[in-house]
C-alpha positions in Angstrom: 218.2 12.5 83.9 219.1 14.6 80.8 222.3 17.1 81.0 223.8 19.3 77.8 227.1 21.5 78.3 226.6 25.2 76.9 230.0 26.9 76.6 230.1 30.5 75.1 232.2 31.0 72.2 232.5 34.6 71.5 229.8 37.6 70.9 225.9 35.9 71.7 227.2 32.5 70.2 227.0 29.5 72.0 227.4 26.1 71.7 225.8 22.9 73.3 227.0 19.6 73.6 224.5 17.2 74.3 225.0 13.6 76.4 224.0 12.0 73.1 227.1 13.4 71.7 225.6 16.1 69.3 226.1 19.6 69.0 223.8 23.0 68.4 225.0 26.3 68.0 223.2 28.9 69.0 223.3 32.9 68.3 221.4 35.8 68.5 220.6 38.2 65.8 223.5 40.8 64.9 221.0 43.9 65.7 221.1 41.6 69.1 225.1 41.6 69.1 225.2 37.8 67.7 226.9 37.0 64.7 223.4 35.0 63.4 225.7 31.6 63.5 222.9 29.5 64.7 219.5 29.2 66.1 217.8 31.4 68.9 217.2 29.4 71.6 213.6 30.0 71.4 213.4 28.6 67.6 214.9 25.4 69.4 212.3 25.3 71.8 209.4 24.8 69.0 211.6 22.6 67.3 211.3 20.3 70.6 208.4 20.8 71.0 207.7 19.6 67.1 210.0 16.9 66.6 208.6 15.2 70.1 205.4 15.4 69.3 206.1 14.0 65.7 207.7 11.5 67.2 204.7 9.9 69.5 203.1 10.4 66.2 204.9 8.5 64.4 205.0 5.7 67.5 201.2 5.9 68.1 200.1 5.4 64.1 202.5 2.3 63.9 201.4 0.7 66.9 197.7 1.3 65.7 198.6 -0.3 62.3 198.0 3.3 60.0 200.4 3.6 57.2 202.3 7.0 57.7 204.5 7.4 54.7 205.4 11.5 55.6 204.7 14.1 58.6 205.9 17.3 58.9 204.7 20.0 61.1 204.8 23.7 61.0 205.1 25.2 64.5 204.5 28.7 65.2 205.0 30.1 68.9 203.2 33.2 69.8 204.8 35.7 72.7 204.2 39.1 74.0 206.6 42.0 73.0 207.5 42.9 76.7 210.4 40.8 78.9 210.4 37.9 79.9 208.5 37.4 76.6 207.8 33.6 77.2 205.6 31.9 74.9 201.9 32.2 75.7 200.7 30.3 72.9 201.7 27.4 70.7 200.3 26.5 67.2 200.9 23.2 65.4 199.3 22.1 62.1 200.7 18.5 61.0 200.2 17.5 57.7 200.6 13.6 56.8 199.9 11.6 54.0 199.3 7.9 53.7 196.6 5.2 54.7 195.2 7.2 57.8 191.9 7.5 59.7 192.2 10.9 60.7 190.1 9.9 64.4 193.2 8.1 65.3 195.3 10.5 63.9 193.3 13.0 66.2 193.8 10.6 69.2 197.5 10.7 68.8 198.2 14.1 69.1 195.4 14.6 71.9 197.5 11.5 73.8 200.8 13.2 72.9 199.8 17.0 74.5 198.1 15.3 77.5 200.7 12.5 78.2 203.7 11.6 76.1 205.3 15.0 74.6 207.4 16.0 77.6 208.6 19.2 75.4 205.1 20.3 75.2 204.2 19.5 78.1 207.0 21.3 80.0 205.9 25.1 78.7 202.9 26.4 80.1 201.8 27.5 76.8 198.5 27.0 75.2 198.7 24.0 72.3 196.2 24.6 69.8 196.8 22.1 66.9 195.2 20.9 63.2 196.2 18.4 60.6 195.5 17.4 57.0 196.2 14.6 56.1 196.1 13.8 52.3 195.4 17.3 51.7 192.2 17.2 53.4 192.2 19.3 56.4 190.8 19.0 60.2 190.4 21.0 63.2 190.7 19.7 66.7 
């Protein structure tokens, strides 16, 4: 089980305490009556949904012996205009550099959307994902 506190602090601004003893503050926009204090709580969903992923990455291409030395991923999230405006579609394009074969690399993030990301895999949204790795760039 996983549990976070959200307490209101004043206008649209809230903040989270989470069981591992951080905290997150969240606002909305000031055209949205926030204060713009801290993230939208959408922004922290791809930011999940990134960092988990990134993290079986990471796991996968050290158990299978590949030399990551960086990873960083650029997450957009694509929703319609009208309420309850959830995402519909999620786009993630690593990029890596080191000693990698990029069909392992490919394997990894296929293994993390269809068994280890639990971020990912809790929204219903479409994952559509590419990588470069060394500058050279690949589609999935």
């Amino acid at each position: 089980m996983m549990n976070v506190t959200v307490k209101w602090q004043d206008n649209m601004t809230f903040n989270a305490q989470t069981a591992s003893g951080h905290q997150v503050i969240m606002d909305a926009a000031q055209e949205a009556g926030g204060n713009n204090n801290g993230a939208r709580p959408t922004e922290l969903l791809l930011c999940g949904v990134g960092a988990c992923s990134s993290m079986d990455i990471v796991e996968i291409m050290a158990e299978k012996n590949q030399k990551l030395t960086s990873l960083k991923v650029e997450v957009r999230g694509d929703r319609p205009s009208e309420y309850p405006m959830p995402f519909t579609d999620l786009y993630l394009h690593y990029i890596a550099e080191g000693d990698i074969d990029p069909e392992i690399f490919a394997q990894a993030l296929k293994d993390s959307f269809s068994l280890y990301c639990a971020a990912g895999l809790s929204l219903s949204a479409n994952k559509h994902y590419t990588f470069e790795i060394n500058g050279v760039s690949y589609d999935n």
